[in-house]
C-alpha positions in Angstrom: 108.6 112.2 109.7 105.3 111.2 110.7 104.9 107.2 111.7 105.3 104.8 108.7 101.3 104.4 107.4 101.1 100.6 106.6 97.4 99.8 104.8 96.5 96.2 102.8 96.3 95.6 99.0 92.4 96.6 99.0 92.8 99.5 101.5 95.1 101.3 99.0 93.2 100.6 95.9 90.5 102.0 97.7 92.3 105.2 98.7 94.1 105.4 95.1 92.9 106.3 91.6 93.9 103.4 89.4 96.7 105.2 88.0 97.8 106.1 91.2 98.2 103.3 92.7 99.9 101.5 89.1 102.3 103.9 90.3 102.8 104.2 94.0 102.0 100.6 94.7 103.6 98.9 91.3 106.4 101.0 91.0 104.8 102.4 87.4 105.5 105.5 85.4 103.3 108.1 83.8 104.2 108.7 79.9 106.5 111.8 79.3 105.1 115.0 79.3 101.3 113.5 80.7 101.5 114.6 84.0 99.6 117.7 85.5 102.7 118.8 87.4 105.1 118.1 84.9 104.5 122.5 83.7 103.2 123.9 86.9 105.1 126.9 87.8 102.9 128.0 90.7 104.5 128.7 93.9 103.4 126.1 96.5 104.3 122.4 97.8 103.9 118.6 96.9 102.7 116.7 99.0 102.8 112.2 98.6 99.0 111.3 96.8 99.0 108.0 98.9 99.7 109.5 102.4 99.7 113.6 102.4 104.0 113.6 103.4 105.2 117.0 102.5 107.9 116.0 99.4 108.7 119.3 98.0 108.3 122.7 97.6 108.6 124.6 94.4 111.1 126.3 95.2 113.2 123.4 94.3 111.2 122.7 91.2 112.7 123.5 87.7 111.8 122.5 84.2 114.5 119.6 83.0 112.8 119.0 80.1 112.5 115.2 80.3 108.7 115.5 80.8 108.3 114.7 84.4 107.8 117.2 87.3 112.0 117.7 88.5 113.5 119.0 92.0 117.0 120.0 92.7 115.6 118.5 96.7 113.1 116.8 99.0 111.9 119.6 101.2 113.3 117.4 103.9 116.1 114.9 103.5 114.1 112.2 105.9 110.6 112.6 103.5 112.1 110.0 100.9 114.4 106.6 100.6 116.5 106.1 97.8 116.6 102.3 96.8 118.7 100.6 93.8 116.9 100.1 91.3 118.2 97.4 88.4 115.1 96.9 85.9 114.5 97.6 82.4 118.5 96.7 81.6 119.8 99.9 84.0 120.8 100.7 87.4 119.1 103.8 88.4 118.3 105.2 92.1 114.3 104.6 92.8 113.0 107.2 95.3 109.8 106.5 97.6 107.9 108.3 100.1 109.3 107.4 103.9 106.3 107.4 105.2 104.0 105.1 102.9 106.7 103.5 100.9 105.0 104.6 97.6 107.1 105.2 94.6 107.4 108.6 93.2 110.2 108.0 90.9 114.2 108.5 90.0 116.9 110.7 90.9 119.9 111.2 88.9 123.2 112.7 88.9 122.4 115.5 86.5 120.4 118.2 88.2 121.2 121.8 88.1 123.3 123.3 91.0 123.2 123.5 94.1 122.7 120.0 94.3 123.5 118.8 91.0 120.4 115.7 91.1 117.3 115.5 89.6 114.1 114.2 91.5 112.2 113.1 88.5 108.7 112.7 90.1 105.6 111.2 88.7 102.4 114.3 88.6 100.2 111.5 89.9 102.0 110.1 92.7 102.0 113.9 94.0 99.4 115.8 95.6 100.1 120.3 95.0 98.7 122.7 97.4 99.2 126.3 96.3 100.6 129.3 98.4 98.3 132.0 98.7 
């Protein structure tokens, strides 16, 4: 993993859409089923919108039906941290990019196999580049 990428308050709201950074900087969520990712079925990767990290690769993607883009994995164990997370009256795992510290979203214990998780992502914390 590349070296952590540290930028002030106005840098990243300069670098972010609005809606990105309500996400990636305040730990927000898109609404359910809004995102552009959330029924992309091309082949490609995800990349983190604040700092370009390769995430994931669609290989790992599948459709969990809870309205959010979903992996089964990071494309490299080291691209993310997994934090507790105790608001809104639940404990939940929070995952952010390792690199920028941006939030991206959840993962929970009930993913398909081989892993049996599910990387709930935000579509606008993520960046896709299609394979050609």
């Amino acid at each position: 993993m590349p070296d952590k990428l540290t930028l002030t308050d106005a840098e990243w709201r300069e670098r972010l859409t609005p809606e990105q950074y309500q996400i990636l900087r305040q730990a927000g969520t898109e609404r359910a089923f809004t995102g552009k990712y959330d029924r992309n079925k091309a082949p490609g990767e995800y990349f983190c919108a604040g700092c370009g990290a390769p995430l994931f690769s669609s290989d790992a993607k599948f459709d969990s039906g809870c309205g959010w883009p979903s992996f089964t994995a990071p494309a490299e164990p080291e691209a993310l941290e997994e934090l507790r997370d105790a608001s809104h009256g639940m404990i939940r795992t929070e995952v952010r990019c390792a690199r920028c510290d941006g939030h991206l979203g959840h993962v929970f214990p009930d993913g398909p196999a081989p892993t049996g998780l599910r990387y709930c992502m935000n579509s606008a914390a993520l960046d896709f580049e299609p394979k050609d």
